[in-house]
C-alpha positions as CSV (number, residue, x, y, z in Angstrom):
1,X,10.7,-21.1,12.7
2,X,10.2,-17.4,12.7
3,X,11.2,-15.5,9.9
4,X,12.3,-11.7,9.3
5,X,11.6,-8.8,6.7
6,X,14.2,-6.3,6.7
7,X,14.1,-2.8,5.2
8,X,16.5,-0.6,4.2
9,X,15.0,2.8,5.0
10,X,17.8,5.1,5.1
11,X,20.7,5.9,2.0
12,X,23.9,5.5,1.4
13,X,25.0,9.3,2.3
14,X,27.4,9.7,5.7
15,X,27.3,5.6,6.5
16,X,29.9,3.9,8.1
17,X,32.1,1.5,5.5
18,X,31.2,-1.0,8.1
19,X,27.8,-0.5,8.8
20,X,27.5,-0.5,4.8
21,X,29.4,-3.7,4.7
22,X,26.8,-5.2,7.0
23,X,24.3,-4.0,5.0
24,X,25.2,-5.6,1.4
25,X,25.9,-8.5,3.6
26,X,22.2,-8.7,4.1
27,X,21.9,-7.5,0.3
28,X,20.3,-4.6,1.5
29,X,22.1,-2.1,-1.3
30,X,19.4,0.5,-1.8
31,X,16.7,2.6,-0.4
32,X,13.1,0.3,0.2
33,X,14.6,-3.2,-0.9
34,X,13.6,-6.0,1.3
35,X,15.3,-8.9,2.5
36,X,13.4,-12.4,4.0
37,X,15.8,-14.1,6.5
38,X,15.8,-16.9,8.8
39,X,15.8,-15.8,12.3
40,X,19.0,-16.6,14.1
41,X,21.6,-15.3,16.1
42,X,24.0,-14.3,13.6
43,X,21.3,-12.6,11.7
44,X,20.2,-11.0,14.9
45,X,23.9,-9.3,15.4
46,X,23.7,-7.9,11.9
47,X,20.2,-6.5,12.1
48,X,20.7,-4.7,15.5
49,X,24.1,-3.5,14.1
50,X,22.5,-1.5,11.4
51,X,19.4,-0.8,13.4
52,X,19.6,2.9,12.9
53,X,19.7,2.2,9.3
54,X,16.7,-0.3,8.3
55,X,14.0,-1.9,10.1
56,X,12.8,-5.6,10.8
57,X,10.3,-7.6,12.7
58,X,9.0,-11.0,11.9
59,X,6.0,-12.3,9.4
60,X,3.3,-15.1,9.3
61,X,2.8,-17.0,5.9
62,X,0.0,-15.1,4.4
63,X,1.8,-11.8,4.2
64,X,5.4,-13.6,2.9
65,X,2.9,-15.0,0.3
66,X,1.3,-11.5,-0.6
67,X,4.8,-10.0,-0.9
68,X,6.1,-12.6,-2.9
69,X,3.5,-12.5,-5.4
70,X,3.4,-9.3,-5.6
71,X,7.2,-8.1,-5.6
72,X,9.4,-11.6,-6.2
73,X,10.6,-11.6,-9.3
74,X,12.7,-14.7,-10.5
75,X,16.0,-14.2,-12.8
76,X,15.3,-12.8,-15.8
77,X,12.3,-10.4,-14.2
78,X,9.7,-12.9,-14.6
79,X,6.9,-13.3,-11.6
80,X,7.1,-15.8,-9.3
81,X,5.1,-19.0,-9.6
82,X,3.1,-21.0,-6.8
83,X,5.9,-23.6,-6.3
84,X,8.3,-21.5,-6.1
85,X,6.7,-19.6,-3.2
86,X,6.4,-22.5,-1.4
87,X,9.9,-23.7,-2.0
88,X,11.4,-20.3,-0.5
89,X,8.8,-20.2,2.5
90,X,10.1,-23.9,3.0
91,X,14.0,-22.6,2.7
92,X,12.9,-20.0,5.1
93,X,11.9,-22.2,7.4
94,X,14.2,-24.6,7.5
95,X,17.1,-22.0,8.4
96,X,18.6,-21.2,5.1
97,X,18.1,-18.2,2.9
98,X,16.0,-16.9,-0.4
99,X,19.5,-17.2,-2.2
100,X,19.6,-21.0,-1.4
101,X,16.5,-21.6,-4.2
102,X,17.6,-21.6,-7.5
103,X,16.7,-18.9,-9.8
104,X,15.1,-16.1,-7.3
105,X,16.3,-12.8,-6.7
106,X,16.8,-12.5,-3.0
107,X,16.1,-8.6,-3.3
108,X,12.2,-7.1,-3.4
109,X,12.3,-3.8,-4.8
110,X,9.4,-2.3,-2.6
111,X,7.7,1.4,-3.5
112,X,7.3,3.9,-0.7
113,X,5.0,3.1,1.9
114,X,1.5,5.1,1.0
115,X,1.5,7.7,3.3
116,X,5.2,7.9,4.1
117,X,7.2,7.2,6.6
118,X,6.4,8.6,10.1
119,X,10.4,9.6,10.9
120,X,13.4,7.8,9.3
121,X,15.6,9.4,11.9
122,X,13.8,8.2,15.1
123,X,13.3,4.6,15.9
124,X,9.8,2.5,16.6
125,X,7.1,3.4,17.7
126,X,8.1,7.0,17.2
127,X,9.6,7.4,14.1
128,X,10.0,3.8,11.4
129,X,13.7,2.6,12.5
130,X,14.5,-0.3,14.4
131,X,13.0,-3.6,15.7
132,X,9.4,-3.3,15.6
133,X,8.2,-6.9,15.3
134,X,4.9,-8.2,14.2
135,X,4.0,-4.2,13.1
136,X,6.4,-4.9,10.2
137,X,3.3,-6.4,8.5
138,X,1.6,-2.6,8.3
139,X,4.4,-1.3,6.8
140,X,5.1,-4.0,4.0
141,X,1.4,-4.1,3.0
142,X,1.5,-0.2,2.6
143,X,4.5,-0.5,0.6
144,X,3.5,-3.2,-2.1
């Protein structure tokens, strides 16, 4: 089962109502948050609906673990242990979503990528919006 990273990259200023709806659908409220989801159709619809918006692509297990050390916080703001890693990659896999595993926040806050963003107005390979599948992994590990 593949899974996605997606990434708000634009604000709120001049959106839609329903292209912000599908956003906090995804829980994707703010500027650099980051979303893991299972890849599926409905999930697909979403993410090319507010494809001038964020940007997404799919991850291997090393780099969900990196992130998820580094930036998954549980409730209460406390880091993330081993076994709960593993409990959301297997949630992930199995189709159903970070929210599904008891005491995680489904959001990572994520800093700016280190040496900015190429264009936030122009979509991939040109500029950082859009699809732009396995290359998400650059972009998350420059933003940790």
């Amino acid at each position: 089962m593949k899974i996605y990273a997606a990434i708000r990259i634009r604000g709120r200023v001049d959106v839609r109502r329903e292209i912000e709806d599908t956003m906090n659908m995804l829980m994707l409220k703010r500027r650099n948050h980051c979303v893991l989801l299972p890849k599926n159709k409905s999930i697909e619809g979403m993410l090319k609906k507010v494809k001038d918006y964020v940007t997404w692509g799919e991850l291997d297990k090393e780099t969900i673990k990196a992130v998820l050390k580094s930036r998954g916080r549980m409730i209460g703001n406390k880091k993330l242990t081993e076994e709960k890693i593993e409990e959301i990659i297997k949630a992930l896999e199995n189709g159903k979503s970070v929210r599904s595993v008891s005491g995680v926040k489904p959001v990572l806050r994520l800093n700016s990528p280190r040496k900015g963003f190429k264009s936030i107005k122009l979509a991939f390979p040109k500029g950082d919006l859009g699809y732009r599948g396995e290359k998400i992994k650059e972009l998350i590990l420059r933003m940790i």
